[in-house]
N, C-alpha and C positions, 0 to 999 in steps of 0.2 A: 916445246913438246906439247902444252896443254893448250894451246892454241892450235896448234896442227889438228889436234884430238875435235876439237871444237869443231874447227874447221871440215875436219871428214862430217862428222855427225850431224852439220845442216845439208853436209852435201846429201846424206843416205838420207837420212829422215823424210823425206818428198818418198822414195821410192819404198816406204812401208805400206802406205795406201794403194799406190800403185799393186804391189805383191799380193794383198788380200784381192784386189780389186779381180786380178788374173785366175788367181784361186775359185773364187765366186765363179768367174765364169766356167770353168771347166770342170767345177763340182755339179754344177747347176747342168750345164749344157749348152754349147752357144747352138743348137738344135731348137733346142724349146723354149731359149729368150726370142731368134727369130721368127720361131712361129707367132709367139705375142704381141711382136713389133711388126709382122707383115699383115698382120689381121685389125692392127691400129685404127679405128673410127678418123677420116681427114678430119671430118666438120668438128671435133672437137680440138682437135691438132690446129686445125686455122682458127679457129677463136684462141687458142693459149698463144698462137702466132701474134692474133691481132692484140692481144694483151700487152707485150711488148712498147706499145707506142704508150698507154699510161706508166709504164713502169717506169721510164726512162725519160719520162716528162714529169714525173713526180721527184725521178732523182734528181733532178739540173734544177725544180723548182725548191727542194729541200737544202741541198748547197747552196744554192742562193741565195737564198732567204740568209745565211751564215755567212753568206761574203758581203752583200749591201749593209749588213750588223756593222761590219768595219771600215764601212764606207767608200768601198770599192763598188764600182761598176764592170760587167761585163755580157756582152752580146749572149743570146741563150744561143745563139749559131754555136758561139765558141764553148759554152757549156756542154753541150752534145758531143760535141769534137773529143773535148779534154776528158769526158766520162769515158767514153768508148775508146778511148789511146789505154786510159788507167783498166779497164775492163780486159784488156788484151794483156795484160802484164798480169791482174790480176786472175788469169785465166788459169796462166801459165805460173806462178807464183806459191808458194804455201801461205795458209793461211788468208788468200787474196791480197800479202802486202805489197803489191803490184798497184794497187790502184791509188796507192800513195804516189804514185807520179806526178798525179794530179796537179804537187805542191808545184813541181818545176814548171808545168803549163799556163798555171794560174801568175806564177812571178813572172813570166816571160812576156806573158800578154798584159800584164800592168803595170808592169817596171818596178815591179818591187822588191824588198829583198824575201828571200827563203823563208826566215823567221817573223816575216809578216803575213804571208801567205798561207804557211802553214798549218794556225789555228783553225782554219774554216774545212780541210779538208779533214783533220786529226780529231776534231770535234763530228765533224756529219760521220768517219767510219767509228766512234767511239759511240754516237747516241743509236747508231746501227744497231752495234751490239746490244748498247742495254736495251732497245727497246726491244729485243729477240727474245732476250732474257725476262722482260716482264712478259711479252706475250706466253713464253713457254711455262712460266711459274704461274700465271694466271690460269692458264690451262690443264697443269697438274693438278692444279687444285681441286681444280671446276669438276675433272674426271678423273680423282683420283684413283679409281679404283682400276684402269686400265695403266696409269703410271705413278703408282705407290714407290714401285723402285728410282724413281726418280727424282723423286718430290724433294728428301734431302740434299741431291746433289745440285739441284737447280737454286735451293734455297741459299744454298754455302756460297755457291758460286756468283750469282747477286748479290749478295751480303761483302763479298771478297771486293767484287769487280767496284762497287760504291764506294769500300776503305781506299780501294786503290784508286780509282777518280778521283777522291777526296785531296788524297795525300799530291798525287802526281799534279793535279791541277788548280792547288791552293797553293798560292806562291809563301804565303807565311804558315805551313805547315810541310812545304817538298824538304824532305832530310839533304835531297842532292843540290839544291837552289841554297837551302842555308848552313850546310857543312862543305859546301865544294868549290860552289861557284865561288868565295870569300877569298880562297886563298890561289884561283888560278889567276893566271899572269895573262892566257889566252885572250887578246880584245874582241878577236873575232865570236867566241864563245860566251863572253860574256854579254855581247851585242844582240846573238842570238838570244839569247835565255831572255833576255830584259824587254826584245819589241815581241816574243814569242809570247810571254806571260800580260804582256800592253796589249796586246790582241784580241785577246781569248774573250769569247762571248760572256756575255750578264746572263746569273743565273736564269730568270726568266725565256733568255732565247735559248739555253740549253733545255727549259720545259717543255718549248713549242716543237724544238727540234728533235726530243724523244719522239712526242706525241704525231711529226711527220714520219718518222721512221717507222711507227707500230701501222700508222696508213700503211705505207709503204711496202712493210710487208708484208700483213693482211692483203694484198693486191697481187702478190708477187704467189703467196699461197693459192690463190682463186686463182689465178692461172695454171699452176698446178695439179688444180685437182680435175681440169679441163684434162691437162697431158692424162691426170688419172683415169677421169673415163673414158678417154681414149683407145685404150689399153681394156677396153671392160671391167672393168675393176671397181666394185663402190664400196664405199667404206662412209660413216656419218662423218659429216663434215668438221664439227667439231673434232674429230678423236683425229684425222688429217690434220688438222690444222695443227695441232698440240705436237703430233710426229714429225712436219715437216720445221717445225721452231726449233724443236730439242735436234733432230739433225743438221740442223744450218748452225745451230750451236758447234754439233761435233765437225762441221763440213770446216768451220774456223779454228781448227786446231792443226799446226804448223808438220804436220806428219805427211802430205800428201799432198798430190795438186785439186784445186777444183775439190777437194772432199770425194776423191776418189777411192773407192774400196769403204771405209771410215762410212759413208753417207750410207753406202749400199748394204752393210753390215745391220744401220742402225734402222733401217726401217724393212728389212727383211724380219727382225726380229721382233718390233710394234705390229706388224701388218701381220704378223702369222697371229697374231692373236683374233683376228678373225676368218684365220685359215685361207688367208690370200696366199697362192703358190709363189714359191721363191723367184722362179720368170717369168711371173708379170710383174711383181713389184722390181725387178730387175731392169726389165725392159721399160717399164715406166719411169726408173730415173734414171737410162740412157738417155732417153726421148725427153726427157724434162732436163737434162747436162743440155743437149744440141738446142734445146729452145730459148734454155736462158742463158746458158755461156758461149757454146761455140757462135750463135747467130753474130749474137755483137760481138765475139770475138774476130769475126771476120770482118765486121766491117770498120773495128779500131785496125787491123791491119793494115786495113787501106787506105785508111787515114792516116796511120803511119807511114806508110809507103807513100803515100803522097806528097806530105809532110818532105819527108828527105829527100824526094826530087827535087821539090822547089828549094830546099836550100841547100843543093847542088850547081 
């Protein structure tokens, strides 16, 4: 029964974000988002287009850097491939844990097992987030007076996210590694556990690899704020950047796909504070959804489709 229960509840949970997200539109008007969205600037729209090409070469260069750590090699052809396969799962996915696909791409192309591969991906979406999380608590700080209400929550939540890094990825302090693993009989599980934990990057390369990640999203925001002026919409770049971090925050919380509804909520409510209207900041993270997920979401499709002919 409490499995079933469970069960239902990841099923609905995706379609809460989704419900607000419907709401939003027809509170607002899907009249006067497409006025926002047909009046769009191209020339700012094709430079957040052209931005694409660093984003996506920063991320196959940031996993990487975490797979030759373990001494694996692989083709950047195939890095691009394996991103944009995990970027279409993670499209469609809660919380993007779609893009953990990854692991089985990366074991298939170098003959390895699961639990060898899988540090390099678990670590590059794990220093994602904290590095989201320093830039957003960096930023609280900086402007507190625009995100006072949030200052505490960003703080608790870094503070949480490090206990918990700590514990989950120190093999001589994980409760589950040294109260579980002792007494299962499972070889296959304890096989796993033991080249998982033989894996896992030196403190040092999990430094460089936050410190790629706050690139990375720093990069991914400047794109953004292109889709923003797009849209005629300006806001000081600083006080965007801080609202786009704390939203990518809330966009990874497992209630909705993509941070749909959830994303729209969270910067309708930062953005009125400079009395930006509800559809353009609306239309502006339609048009910024289609620039950074749908785009490569189309074309891991096709990669996937490709993919299953050939091994047809």
């Amino acid at each position: 029964m409490e499995n079933r229960l469970v069960s239902s509840l990841k099923t609905l949970l995706p379609f809460v974000g989704i419900t607000i997200f419907i709401y939003i539109l027809l509170r607002i008007g899907l009249t006067n988002i497409w006025a926002s969205i047909k009046l769009a600037n191209f020339f700012y729209l094709f430079l957040a287009l052209l931005f694409l090409i660093p984003i996506y070469l920063l991320t196959g260069f940031k996993w990487n850097y975490l797979i030759k750590k373990q001494g694996l090699k692989v083709s950047n052809l195939f890095l691009m491939k394996a991103i944009l396969m995990g970027e279409f799962y993670g499209v469609i996915t809660p919380g993007k844990l779609g893009t953990l696909t990854r692991i089985k791409y990366l074991s298939e192309k170098v003959g390895k097992s699961l639990s060898i591969c899988a540090p390099s991906v678990v670590i590059d979406r794990v220093m994602d987030f904290l590095g989201v999380l320093i830039v957003s608590l960096f930023g609280v700080l900086t402007l507190y007076r625009y995100f006072s209400q949030y200052a505490i929550l960003i703080s608790i939540s870094l503070i949480i996210f490090i206990i918990l890094f700590i514990v989950m990825f120190n093999k001589k302090v994980n409760l589950i590694v040294n109260f579980i693993v002792p007494f299962s009989r499972n070889m296959g599980f304890l096989k796993f556990i033991d080249n998982f934990y033989s894996n896992l990057p030196k403190f040092k390369t999990m430094i460089i690899a936050v410190i790629l990640a706050i690139i990375y999203w720093l990069v991914i925001y400047i794109q953004e704020y292109f889709v923003l002026l797009a849209v005629h919409v300006s806001l000081p770049f600083g006080f965007f950047i801080v609202s786009q971090a704390i939203a990518t925050i809330i966009l990874l919380i497992p209630i909705t796909i993509n941070g749909l509804g959830t994303r729209d909520v969270t910067l309708i409510s930062m953005f009125s504070l400079f009395n930006i209207p509800a559809s353009a900041t609306l239309a502006y993270s339609i048009l910024s959804m289609l620039m950074l997920a749908f785009i490569p979401w189309i074309f891991g499709l096709m990669i996937l489709l490709k993919r299953r002919v050939k091994k047809q």
